[in-house]
N, C-alpha and C positions, 0 to 999 in steps of 0.2 A: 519497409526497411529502406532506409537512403545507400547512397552508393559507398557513402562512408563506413556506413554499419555492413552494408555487405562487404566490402573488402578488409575491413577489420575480422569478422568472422572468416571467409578464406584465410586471412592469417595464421589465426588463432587455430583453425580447423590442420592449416600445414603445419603450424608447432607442433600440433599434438600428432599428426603424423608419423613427423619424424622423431619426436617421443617414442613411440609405439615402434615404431619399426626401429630404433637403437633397443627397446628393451627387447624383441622377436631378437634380436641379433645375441644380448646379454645372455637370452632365455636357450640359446641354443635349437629357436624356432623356426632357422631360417628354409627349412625347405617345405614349399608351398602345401605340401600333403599335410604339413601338423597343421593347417587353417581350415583346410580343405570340408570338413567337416563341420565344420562352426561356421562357415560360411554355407551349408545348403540348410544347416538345422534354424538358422537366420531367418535364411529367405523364406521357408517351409512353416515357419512359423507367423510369417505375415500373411500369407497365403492362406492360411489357416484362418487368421484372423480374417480376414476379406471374407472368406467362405461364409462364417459365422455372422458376420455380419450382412450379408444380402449381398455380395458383388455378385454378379453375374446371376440378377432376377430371372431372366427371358430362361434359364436353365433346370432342371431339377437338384438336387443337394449333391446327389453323387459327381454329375456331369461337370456341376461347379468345382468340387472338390478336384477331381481328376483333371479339369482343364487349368486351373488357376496353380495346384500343385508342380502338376508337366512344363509347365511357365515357367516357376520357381527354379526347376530344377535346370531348367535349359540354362535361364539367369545365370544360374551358380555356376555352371559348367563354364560358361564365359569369360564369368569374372575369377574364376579357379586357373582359367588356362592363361592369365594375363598375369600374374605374378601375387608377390607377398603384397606390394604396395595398395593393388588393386581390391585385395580382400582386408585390409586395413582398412579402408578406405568406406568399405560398405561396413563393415561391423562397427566402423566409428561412427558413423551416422545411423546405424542401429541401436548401438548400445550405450554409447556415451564414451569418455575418455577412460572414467573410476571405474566402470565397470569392465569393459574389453581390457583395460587394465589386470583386473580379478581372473576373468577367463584365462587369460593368457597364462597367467600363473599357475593356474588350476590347469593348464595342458599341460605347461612344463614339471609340474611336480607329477600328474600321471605314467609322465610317460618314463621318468626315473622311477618309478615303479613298475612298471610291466616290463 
C-alpha cells in the first residue's frame, strides 16, 4: 500500500466513523454501555478464532483458550473504558461499515423492546 492509498483509507475509515457515531447518536446509543457488549462479543470472538486455529501451540487447548480469552477481555475493558468513538472504531475494523451499520440497529430496536 503506498502513502496515498493509506491516507485515502484513514480517510475513508474517519467518514465512516463519523457516519457511525452521527447514526449511535440518531440511534439514541450514545452511552457507552449499549456497545459495551458488542465490543467483548467482538473481541471474544477473534480470540476464539486464534484458539481454533493453533495460536498459542507451546499451550494445551484449555490454557490457550483461557489465556487468549482473558486478553480479549482485558482488551475490551480498555477500549470500553475510553468511550463510544473508541468502540466504533474497533467494531469498524471488525466488522465493516454495512454491517456494524446492521448491529447498531439491531441494538437499537432491542432495547425499544425490553
Amino acid at each position: 500500500m503506498t502513502i496515498t492509498d493509506t491516507a485515502a483509507a484513514e480517510t475513508e475509515t474517519d467518514a465512516a466513523l463519523d457516519r457511525l457515531e452521527e447514526l449511535v447518536g440518531q440511534l439514541g446509543l450514545t452511552d457507552v454501555d449499549h456497545l459495551d457488549e458488542l465490543v467483548y462479543d467482538t473481541l471474544n470472538a477473534d480470540a476464539s478464532e486464534q484458539v481454533n486455529t493453533g495460536a498459542r501451540p507451546e499451550l494445551d487447548f484449555l490454557a490457550a483458550f483461557d489465556e487468549l480469552h482473558d486478553a480479549a477481555d482485558d482488551r475490551a475493558s480498555r477500549i470500553n473504558n475510553q468511550g463510544v468513538h473508541a468502540q466504533l472504531a474497533v467494531l469498524l475494523d471488525a466488522h465493516g461499515e454495512i454491517a456494524l451499520t446492521a448491529l447498531l440497529r439491531d441494538i437499537a430496536e432491542q432495547g425499544t423492546r425490553l
